[in-house]
N, C-alpha and C positions, 0 to 999 in steps of 0.2 A: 504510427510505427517508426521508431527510430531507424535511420540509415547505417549505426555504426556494425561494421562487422563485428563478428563474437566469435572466442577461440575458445579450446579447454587446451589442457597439456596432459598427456598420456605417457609414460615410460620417462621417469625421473630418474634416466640411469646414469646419464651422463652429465658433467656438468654444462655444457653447450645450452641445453634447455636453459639455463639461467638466463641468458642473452637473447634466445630466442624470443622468450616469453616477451624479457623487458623490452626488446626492440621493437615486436608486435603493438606493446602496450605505449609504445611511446608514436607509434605510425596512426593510433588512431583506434586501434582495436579494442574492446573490455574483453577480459579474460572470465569465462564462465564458472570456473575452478578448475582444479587438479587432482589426477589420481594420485593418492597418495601411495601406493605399492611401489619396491623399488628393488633394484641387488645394491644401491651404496649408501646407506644410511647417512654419510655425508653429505651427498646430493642433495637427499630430501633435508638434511636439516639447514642446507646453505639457501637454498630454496624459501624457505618457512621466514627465513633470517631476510630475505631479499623482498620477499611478497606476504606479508605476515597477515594483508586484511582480504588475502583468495580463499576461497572456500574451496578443504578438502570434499570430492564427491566420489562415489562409487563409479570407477571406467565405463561399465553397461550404461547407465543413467546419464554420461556425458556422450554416448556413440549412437544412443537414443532418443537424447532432447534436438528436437526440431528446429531450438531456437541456435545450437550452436553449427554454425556452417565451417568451421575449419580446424581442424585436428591438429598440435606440431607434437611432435614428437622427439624425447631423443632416449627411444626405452633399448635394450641388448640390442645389437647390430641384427642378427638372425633375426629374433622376433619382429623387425620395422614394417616386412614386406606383407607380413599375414595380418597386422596392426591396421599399412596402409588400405589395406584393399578392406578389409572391415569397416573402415573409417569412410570410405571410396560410396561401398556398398550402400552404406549409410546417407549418403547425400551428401559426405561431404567433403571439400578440398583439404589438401594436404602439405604439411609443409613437415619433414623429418632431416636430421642431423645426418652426416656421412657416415659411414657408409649408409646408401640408399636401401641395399639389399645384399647379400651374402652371398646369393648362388646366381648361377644365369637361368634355372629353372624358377626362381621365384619373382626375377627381374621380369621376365617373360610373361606372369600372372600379373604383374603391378604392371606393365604396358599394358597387357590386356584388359585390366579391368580400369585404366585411365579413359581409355576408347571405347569401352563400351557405355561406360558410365556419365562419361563428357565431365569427368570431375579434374583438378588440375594435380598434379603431382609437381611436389619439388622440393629439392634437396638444399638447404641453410650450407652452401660451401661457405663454414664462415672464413676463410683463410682469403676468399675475396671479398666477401658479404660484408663482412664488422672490421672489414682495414680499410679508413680512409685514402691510405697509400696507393692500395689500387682502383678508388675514385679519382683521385686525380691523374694516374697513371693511365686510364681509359679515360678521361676527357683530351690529353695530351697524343694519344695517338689517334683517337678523334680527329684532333685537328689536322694533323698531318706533321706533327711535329718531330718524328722521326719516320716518318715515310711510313711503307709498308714495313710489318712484321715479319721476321722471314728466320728468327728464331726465338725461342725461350729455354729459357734455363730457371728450375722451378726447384730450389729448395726448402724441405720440411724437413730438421730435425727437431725432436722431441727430447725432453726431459722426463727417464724411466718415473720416477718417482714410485718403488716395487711397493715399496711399505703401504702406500694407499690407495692403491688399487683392486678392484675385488677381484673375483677368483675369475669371471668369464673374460675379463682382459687378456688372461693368459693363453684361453681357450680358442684355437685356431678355429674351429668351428665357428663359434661364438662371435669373431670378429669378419672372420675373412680372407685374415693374412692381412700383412704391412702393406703390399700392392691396394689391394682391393678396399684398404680401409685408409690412412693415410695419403696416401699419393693420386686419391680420386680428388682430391684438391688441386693439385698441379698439370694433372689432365684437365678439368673446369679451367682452370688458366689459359693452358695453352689453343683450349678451342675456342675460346672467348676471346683472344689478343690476337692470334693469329686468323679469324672467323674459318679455319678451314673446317669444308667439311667430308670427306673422304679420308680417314684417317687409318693409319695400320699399326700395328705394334713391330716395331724394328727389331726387337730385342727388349728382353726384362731379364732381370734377375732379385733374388731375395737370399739376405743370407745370416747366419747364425754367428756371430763374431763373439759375442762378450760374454763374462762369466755370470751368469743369472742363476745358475745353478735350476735353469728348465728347460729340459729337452724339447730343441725343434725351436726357441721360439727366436721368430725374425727379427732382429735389430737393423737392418740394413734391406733396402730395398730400390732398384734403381728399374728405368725406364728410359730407352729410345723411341720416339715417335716420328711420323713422317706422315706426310700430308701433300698433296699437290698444292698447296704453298709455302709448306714450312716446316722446318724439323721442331724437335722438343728435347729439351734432356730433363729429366727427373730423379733427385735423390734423394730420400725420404732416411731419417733412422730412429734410431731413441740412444744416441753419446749425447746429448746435452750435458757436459759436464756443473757440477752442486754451483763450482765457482761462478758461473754466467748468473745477470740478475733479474734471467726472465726464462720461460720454460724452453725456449727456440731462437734463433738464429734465423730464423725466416725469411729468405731474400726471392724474389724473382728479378730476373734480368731477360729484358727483352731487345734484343738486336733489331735494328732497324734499317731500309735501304739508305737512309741519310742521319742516322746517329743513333744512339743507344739508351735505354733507360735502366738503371739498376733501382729496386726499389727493397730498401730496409726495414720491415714493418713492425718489428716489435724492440730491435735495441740498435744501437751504432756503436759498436765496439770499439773502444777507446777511442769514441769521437764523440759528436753532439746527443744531448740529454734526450730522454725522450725517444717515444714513438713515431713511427711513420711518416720515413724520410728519402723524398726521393730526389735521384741524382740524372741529373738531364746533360746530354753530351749530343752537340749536335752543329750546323754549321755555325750559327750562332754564337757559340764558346760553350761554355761548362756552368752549370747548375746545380744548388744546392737547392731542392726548396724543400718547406714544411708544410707538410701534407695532414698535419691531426687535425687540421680544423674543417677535414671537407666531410658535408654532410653525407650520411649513408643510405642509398636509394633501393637496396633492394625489396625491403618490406615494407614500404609503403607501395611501390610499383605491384608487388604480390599481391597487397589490398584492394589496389586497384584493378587485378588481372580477376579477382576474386566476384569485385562489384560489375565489370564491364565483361568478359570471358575473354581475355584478351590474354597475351604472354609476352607481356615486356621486362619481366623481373625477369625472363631466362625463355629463349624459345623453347616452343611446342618440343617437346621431345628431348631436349637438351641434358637433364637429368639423365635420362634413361641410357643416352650413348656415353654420356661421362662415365656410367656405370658399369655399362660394357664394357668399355675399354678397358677399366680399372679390371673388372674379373677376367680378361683376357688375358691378360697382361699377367694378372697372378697364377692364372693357369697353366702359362707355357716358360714359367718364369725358370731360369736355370739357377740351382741353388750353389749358393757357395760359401765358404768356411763349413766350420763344424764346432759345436759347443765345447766348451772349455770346463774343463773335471773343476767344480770348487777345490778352495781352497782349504784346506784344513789336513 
């Protein structure tokens, strides 16, 4: 009987699944196939274009076969949590796209059926997962090279891109809000760099600035965190202006007792070429270094958490409170602006 782990893919709504897959597939995993059902026809067709020799199979038949032990997903934000626990039910581990879950009543079923089931839950934060930036940037504070962490500074902005999006993007339900779906990557940061664990929400807000011509929806989303080790600031939006040559701006800066690390992970604006660049300031002097080449450890450690029951891709529970947080935070969030009348 072969050792290698086996996956399928379920909910090709997002593009993230692309990465997922191929990163699984490159950790060691064979993929069993794919349900082909989707809301973005784009997905499934970039998908087909990326993995053209997986076999599409019927979802029941992939939730069913005994030979496959781990589910990923990146199907509608809402649908994740009734997905993971079916997949959970099934026997089997789980790895889904951010947001984890939508509500804190559904969050509370996906704990619950982690623990009763002894199956693993975990969330692809690819915003640390698939950036070398923050491999090297956690081996660097590892070592001690800016002391303790004693703040982060976590931005996400995004590029709208309205034209290609399908219609549940829009749908607050459907997502979560900008808090709960966006900026649960910058919460995953700040408890992973700072290790705190008592954490609070200081203050959120979300807010409606730019003319989309769609009532209610959040472009702008921000977060204080606090910790009995460490604060956090969080600003999440979708102005990524056409002119930039990548969807984001993507920075974390992490403050340290004896220096600082800023880390640039997908452009250097009107600076050096290329991704995933981080800037080291510390007694030492001043550092540039080039971070693309560091290998990405979270999915094969998953593989291994998978074969051994162990949780070194991400502690016991870790998902679940990133999660919280993020719908806490969108819950008590104070909103601000107000949508702007189209133009015409």
């Amino acid at each position: 009987m072969s050792d290698t782990p086996v996956f399928a893919a379920i909910g090709l709504d997002h593009r993230h699944i692309h990465h997922m897959v191929g990163e699984l597939i490159a950790a060691g995993a064979r993929c069993a196939g794919y349900c082909p059902k989707t809301t973005d026809p784009r997905v499934l067709e970039g998908f087909r274009e990326r993995f053209p020799d997986l076999p599409a199979v019927d979802r029941e038949k992939l939730l069913d076969d005994p030979g496959v032990g781990i589910i990923c997903s990146a199907a509608v934000p809402r649908d994740r949590a009734a997905l993971a626990i079916r997949a959970m039910r099934a026997g089997k581990d789980v790895m889904v796209d951010k947001p984890g879950c939508t509500t804190l009543a559904d969050l509370d079923r996906v704990e619950a059926t982690a623990r009763e089931t002894g199956r693993i839950f975990s969330i692809c934060f690819s915003e640390r997962f698939i950036v070398p930036a923050c491999e090297l940037a956690a081996r660097l504070v590892a070592e001690g090279a800016i002391g303790r962490v004693i703040q982060t500074t976590g931005l996400g902005p995004h590029r709208l891109n309205r034209t290609i999006r399908p219609a549940w993007f829009f749908e607050h339900a459907a997502h979560g809000g900008i808090l709960a779906d966006i900026a649960s990557h910058q919460i995953d940061q700040f408890l992973f760099f700072t290790g705190s664990d008592e954490v609070e929400i200081a203050a959120s807000a979300v807010g409606s600035f730019g003319d989309h011509g769609i009532q209610g929806f959040e472009d702008y989303g921000e977060i204080l965190l606090r910790s009995e080790k460490a604060s956090g600031f969080i600003r999440v939006d979708w102005f990524t202006p056409d002119g930039l040559a990548t969807w984001g701006d993507g920075r974390l800066f992490l403050l340290g007792t004896e220096g600082y690390l800023e880390l640039r992970k997908y452009i250097d604006i009107a600076g050096n070429a290329g991704t995933d660049h981080v800037l080291l300031v510390n007694g030492e002097g001043t550092r540039r270094l080039d971070a693309s080449g560091e290998p990405l450890t979270y999915f094969r450690r998953f593989l291994a958490d998978v074969r051994d029951r162990t949780a070194t891709a991400m502690p016991e529970g870790h998902a679940v409170r990133v999660t919280r947080l993020a719908l806490e935070a969108q819950a008590r969030a104070t909103r601000l602006g107000v949508p702007q009348p189209s133009a015409g």
